[in-house]
C-alpha positions in Angstrom: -57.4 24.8 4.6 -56.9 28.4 3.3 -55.1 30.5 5.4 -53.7 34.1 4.5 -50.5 35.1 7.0 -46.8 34.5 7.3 -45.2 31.1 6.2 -43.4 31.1 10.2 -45.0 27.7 11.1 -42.4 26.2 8.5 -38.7 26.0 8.0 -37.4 25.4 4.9 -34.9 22.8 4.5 -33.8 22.9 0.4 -35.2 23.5 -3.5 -36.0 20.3 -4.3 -37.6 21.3 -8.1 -39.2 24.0 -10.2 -41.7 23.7 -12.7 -44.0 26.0 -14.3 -45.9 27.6 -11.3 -42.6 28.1 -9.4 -40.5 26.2 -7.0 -41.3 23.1 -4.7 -39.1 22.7 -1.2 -38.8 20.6 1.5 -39.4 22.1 4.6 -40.1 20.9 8.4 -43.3 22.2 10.6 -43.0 23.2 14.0 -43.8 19.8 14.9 -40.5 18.6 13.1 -42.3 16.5 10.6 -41.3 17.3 7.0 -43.7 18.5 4.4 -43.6 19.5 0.6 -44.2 23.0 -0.7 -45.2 24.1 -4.1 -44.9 28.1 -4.1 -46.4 29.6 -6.8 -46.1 33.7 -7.6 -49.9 34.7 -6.8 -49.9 37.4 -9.8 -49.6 34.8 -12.2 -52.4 32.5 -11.2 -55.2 32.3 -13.7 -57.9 32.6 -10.7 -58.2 35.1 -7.7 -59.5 32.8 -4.7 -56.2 29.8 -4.6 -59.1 27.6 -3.7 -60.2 27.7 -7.4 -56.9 26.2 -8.9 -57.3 23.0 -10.5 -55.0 21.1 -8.3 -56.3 22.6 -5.1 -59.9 22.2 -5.8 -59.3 18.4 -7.4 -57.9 17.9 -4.1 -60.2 19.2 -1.7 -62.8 17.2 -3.6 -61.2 13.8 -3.3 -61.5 11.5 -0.4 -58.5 10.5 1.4 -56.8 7.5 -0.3 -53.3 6.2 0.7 -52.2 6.5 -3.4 -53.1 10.0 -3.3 -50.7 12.7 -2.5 -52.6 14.4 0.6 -52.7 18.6 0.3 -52.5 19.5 4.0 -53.4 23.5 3.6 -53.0 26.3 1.5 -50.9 30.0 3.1 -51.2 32.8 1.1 -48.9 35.6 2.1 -48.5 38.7 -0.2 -47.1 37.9 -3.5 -46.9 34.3 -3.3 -49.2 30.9 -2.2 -47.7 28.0 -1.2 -49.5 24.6 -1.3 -48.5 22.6 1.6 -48.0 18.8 0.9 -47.7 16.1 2.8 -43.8 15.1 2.5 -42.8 11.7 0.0 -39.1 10.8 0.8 -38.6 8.6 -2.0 -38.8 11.2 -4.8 -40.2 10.6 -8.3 -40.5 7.1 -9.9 -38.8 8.6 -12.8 -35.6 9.3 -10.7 -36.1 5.7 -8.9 -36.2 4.2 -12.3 -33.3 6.0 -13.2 -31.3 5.1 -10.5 -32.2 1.7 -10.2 -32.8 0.8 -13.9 -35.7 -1.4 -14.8 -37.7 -3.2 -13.1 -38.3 -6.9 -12.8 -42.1 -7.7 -13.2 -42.6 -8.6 -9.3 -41.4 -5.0 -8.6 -43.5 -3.4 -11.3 -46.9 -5.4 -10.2 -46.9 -3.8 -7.0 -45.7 -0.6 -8.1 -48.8 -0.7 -11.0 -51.3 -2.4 -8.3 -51.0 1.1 -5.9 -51.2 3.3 -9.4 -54.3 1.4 -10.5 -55.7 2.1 -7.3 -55.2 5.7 -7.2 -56.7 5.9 -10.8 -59.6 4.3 -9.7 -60.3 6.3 -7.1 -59.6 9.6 -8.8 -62.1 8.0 -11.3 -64.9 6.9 -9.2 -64.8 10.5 -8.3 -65.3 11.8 -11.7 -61.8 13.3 -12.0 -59.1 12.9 -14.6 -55.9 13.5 -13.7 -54.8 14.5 -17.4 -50.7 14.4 -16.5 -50.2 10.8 -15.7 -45.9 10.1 -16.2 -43.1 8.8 -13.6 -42.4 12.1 -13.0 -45.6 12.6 -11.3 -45.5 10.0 -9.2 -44.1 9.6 -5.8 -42.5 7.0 -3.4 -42.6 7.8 0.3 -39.3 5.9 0.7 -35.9 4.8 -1.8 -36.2 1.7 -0.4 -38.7 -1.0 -0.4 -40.0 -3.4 2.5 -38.7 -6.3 4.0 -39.2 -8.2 0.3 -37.8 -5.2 -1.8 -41.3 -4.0 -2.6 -41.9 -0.5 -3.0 -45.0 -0.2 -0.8 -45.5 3.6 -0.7 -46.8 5.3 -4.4 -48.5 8.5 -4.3 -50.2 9.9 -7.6 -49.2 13.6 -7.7 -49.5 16.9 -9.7 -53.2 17.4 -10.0 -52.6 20.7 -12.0 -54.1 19.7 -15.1 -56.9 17.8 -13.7 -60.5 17.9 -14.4 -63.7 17.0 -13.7 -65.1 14.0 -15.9 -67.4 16.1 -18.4 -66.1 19.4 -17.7 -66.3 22.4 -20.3 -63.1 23.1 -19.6 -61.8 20.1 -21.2 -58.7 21.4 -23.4 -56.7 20.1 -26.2 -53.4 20.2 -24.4 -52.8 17.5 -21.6 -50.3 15.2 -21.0 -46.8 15.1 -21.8 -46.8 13.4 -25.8 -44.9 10.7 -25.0 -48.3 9.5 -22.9 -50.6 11.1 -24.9 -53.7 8.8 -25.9 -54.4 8.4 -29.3 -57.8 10.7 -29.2 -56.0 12.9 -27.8 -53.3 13.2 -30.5 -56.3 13.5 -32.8 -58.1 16.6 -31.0 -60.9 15.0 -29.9 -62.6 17.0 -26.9 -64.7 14.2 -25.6 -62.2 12.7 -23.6 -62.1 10.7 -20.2 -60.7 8.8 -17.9 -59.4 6.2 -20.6 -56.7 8.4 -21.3 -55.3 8.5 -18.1 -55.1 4.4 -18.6 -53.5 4.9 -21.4 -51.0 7.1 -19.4 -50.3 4.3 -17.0 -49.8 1.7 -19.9 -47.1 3.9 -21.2 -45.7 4.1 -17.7 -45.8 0.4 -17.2 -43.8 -0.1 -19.8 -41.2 2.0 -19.7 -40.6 1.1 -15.7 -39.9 -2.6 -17.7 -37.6 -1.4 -20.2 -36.1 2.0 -19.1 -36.9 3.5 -22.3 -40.7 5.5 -22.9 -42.0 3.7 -25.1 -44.1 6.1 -27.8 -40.7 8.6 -27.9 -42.2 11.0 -30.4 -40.5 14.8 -31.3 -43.6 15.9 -32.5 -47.9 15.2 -32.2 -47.4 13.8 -35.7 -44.0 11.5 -34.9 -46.5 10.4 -32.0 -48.9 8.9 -33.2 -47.1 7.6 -36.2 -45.3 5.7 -33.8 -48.1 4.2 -32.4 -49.7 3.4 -35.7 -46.3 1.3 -36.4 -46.3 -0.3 -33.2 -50.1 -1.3 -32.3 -51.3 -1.4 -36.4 -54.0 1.1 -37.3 -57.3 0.6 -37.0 -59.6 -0.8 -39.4 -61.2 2.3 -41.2 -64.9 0.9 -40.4 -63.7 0.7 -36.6 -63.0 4.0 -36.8 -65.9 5.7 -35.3 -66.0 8.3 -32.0 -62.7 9.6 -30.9 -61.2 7.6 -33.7 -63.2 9.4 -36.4 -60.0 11.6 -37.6 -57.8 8.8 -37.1 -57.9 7.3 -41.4 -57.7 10.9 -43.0 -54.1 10.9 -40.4 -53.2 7.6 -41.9 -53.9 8.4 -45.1 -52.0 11.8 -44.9 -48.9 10.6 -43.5 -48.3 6.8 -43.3 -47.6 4.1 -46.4 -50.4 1.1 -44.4 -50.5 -2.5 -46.6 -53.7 -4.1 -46.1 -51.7 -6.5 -43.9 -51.2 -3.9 -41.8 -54.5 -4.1 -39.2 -55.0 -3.6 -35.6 -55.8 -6.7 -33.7 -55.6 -7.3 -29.5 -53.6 -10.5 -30.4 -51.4 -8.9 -32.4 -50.7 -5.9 -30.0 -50.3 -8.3 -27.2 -47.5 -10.2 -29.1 -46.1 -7.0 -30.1 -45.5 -5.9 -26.5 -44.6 -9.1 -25.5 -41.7 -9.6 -28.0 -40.9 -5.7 -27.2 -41.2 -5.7 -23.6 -39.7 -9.3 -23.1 -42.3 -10.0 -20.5 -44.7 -12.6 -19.7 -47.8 -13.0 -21.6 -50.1 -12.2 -18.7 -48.5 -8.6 -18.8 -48.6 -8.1 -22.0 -52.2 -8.8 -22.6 -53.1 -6.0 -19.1 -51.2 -3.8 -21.2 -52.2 -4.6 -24.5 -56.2 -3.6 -22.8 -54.6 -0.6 -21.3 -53.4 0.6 -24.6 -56.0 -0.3 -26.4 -56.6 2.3 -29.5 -60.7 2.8 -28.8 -60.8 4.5 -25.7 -64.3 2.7 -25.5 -62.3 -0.9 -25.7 -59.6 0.6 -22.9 -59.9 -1.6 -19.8 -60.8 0.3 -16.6 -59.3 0.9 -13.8 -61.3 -1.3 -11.4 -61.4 -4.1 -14.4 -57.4 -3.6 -14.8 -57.2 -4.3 -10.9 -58.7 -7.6 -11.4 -56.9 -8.8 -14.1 -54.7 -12.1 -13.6 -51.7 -9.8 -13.3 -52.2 -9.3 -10.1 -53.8 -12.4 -8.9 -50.1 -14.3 -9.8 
């Protein structure tokens, strides 16, 4: 998979983004099939062997899995090394979402079906993908199959993955807008539940258009979550929700009234949403606040959702 030589065997095509690493194109191999390439300046890395970056070495330890993007090789050439990708035509579900607004829930169940299933495997091999938005996911095609459905979703951008129980866990991960609760509350014993929490957020802004926690700041973040979902209980508030009344208490005005319940967050993003009250209850275990009371990805995959 490592190779160190020219980048000849491909022909680049155009810039299709840039990020912080550097630029991604599309190019064609000699074989004419198209690929993706993320070229990244190698004096910048923060390792020496390109085999040791996060999103190479997440990838080289997963299994194949058709909601996984697939990393075909790695070419390292003098000042620069280029991840080669296999090639996803249908850009970012962001852009799809923006182009074709929101999605009716037929659309978004199998959309969320293929997701859940990539999470679950990235979990059952003790990774956390720690980035989970629209913008890192991918559709092979703009256009669905013969009933509309978008059949080909790739989970992408394993640059700030980990593995489950790593040292390296860090406070910073995720964009805010999907940021899980103990995350917002700098609790270092985080795992896979906050990537579930990522998809819930996801979800629902696929139904709506609109991200749904929209927060300027960590602070503006999780207030609006408090608002939304009702804090918790102060006596529920034990683990990765240990820090979470001394927030409350420091910058929110809570009634008694004002207390955290499933039924309650299900009607909540029933009445926001507008959608049926099997979704909103799979969402309102997605988002739960506990990570511990988070619904799983295998569980989530069961759920009536997607038995309708």
């Amino acid at each position: 998979m490592h190779e160190v030589g020219p980048m000849d065997a491909y022909t680049p095509v155009r810039r299709v983004g840039s990020g912080t690493y550097g630029d991604v194109l599309h190019a064609v191999d000699t074989k004419g099939d198209f690929v993706a390439i993320k070229i990244m300046n190698s004096h910048t890395l923060c390792v020496s062997d390109p085999l040791q970056l996060p999103e190479v070495a997440t990838l080289r330890r997963l299994p194949p899995h058709p909601n996984i993007i697939r990393l075909i090789r790695v070419v390292v050439t003098r000042d620069h090394t280029h991840l080669i990708f296999e090639y996803a035509g249908g850009g970012t579900l962001l852009n799809f979402l923006r182009s074709s607004g929101p999605l009716k829930e037929h659309m978004l169940r199998n959309i969320a079906f293929r997701i859940l299933q990539g999470l679950y495997h990235i979990h059952t091999n003790s990774v956390i993908h720690r980035d989970l938005k629209l913008e890192n996911i991918l559709l092979t095609s703009e256009t669905g199959d013969a009933n509309g459905d978008i059949v080909g979703v790739k989970i992408a951008d394993f640059g700030l993955s980990r593995a489950q129980g790593s040292r390296q866990n860090t406070d910073y991960v995720s964009t805010r807008w999907y940021r899980a609760p103990e995350l917002l509350l700098h609790y270092s014993g985080y795992g896979p539940p906050i990537d579930i929490w990522a998809a819930g957020c996801c979800f629902a802004e696929l139904l709506t258009g609109d991200p749904l926690f929209p927060g300027d700041t960590e602070i503006q973040q999780l207030q609006l979550i408090c608002a939304f979902l009702k804090p918790l209980k102060p006596d529920a508030c034990k683990g990765a929700m240990h820090a979470l009344p001394r927030f409350i208490t420091e910058n929110m005005t809570v009634s008694d009234a004002d207390i955290y319940t499933l039924a309650e967050a299900r009607e909540a993003l029933r009445r926001e949403l507008g959608c049926s009250h099997v979704l909103a209850d799979l969402l309102a275990h997605m988002l739960a606040w506990n990570p511990e009371d988070r619904i799983t990805a295998q569980r989530a995959l069961m759920h009536q959702f997607f038995a309708i």
